[in-house]
N, C-alpha and C positions, 0 to 999 in steps of 0.2 A: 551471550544472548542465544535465543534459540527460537524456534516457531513451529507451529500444529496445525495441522488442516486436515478434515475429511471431505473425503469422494464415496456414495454409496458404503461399503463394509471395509474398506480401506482408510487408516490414519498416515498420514505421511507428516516426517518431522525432519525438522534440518538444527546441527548445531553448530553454534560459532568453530571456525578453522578446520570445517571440514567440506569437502569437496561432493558429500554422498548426502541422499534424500531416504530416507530412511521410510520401509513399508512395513505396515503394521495390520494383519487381519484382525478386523473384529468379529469373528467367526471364532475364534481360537482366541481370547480373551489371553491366557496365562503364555503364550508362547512369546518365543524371541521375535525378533525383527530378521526374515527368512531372506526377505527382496531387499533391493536398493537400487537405487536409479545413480550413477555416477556421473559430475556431470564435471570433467576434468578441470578445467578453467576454471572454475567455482573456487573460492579459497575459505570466505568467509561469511557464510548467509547469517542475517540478520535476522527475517520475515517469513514464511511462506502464505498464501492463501491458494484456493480454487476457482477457478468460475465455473460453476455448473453449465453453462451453456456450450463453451467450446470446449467443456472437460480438458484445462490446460492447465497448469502449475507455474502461478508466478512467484519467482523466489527472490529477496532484495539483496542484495551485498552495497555496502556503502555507496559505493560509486555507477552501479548497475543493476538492471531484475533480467531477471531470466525466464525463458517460457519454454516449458519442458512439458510435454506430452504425457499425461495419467496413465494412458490407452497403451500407447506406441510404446515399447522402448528400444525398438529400432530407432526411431526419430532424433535424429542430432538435437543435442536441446541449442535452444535458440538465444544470444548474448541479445537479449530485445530492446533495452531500453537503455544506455548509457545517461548515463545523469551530468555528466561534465561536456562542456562545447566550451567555443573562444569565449562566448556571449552570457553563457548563462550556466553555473554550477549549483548544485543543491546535491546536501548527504542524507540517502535515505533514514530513518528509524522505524516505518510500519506500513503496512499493506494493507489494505481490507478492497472487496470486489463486492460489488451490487450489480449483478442482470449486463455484462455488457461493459462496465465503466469499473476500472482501479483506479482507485485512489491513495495516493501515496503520501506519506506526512515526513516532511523532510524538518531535520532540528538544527539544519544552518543552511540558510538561513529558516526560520519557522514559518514554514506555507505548506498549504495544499496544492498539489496536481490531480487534475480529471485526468485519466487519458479513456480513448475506446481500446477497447480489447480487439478490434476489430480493426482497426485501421492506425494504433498510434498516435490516432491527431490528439491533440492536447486541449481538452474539455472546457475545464477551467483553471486556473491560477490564483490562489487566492493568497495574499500574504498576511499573515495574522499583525495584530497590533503591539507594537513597539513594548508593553507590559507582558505578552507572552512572552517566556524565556525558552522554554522547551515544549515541543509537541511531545506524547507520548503516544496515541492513538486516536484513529477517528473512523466514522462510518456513516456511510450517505443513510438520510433515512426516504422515506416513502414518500414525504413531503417536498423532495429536491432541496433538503438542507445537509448542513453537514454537523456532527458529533466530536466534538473531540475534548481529547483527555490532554489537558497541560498543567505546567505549574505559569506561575506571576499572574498576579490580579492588579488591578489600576489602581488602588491603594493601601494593599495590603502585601507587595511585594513576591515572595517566596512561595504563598502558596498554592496549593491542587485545589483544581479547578477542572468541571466541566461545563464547556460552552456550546450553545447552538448557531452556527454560521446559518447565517440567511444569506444564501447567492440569486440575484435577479438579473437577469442577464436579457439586454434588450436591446435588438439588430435595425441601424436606421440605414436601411438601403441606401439612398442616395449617398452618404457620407460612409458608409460601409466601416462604421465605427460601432465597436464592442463596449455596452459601459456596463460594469461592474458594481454591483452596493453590496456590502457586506454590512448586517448588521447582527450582534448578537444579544445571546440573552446566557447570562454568567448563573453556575451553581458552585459555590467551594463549599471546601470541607478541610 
């Protein structure tokens, strides 16, 4: 596996079993890859994406994402988000960032994570339905829905499928309970 992102005239790539972020001017179209950001602990990135706001590089490894500095490369990169606790494990497969929020697509179990880029807290949690077998990618859209690429349909088993997650999310103060509806609307191919 491997992953692509731009910042501005920079492409930065990361590939499976290696430890470095690889920097690529688009200034200079035919040259090699000059920079690199090393981020030692890194073993084996999955994903990377950007968020143009805090211009920060989030990178997935199975069990972790990372948030490494575009700008800086003084800046120790950051071990940011571990994916395993006593209570709760998910293995990443994809990253995508909108304004502020990453959202992560995890293919064990198959769910979505919100988190803020900004604070960590955890947005939303959504678990896909017992007929998705594997997430492959997603992406918030404009509308506060969610996009994603899987395979398993509800009666057509194995195949590729995208779907639109509908999250409504609504806070009753006094019970200070979170309820969740997830509804979608299915395209295969």
């Amino acid at each position: 596996m491997y992953g692509i992102t731009q910042l501005d005239n920079i492409v930065y790539l990361v590939c499976e079993m290696s430890s470095v972020i690889w920097k690529f001017s688009l200034d200079d179209p035919g040259s090699q890859a000059s920079e690199y950001i090393n981020v030692e602990e890194m073993s084996n990135p999955r994903d990377i994406v950007v968020c143009r706001r805090d211009r920060q590089l989030y990178v997935a490894e199975l069990d972790c994402i990372w948030r490494v500095s575009a700008d800086d490369c003084s800046d120790v990169p950051e071990k940011w988000l571990p994916t395993g606790s006593t209570t709760d494990t998910f293995h990443i497969r994809s990253l995508s960032v909108t304004s502020g929020r990453l959202l992560v697509m995890s293919h064990d179990p198959p769910r979505l994570l919100q988190y803020s880029t900004i604070d960590k807290q955890l947005l939303h949690d959504v678990m896909m339905p017992d007929y998705m077998k594997s997430l492959y990618h997603g992406v918030e859209t404009t509308r506060d829905t969610f996009v994603v690429c899987h395979t398993g349909m509800p009666k057509n088993g194995q195949r590729w499928a995208v779907s639109e997650q509908f999250t409504c999310s609504c806070v009753m103060s006094f019970y200070r309970v979170l309820l969740l509806l997830t509804i979608e609307t299915i395209v295969s191919f």
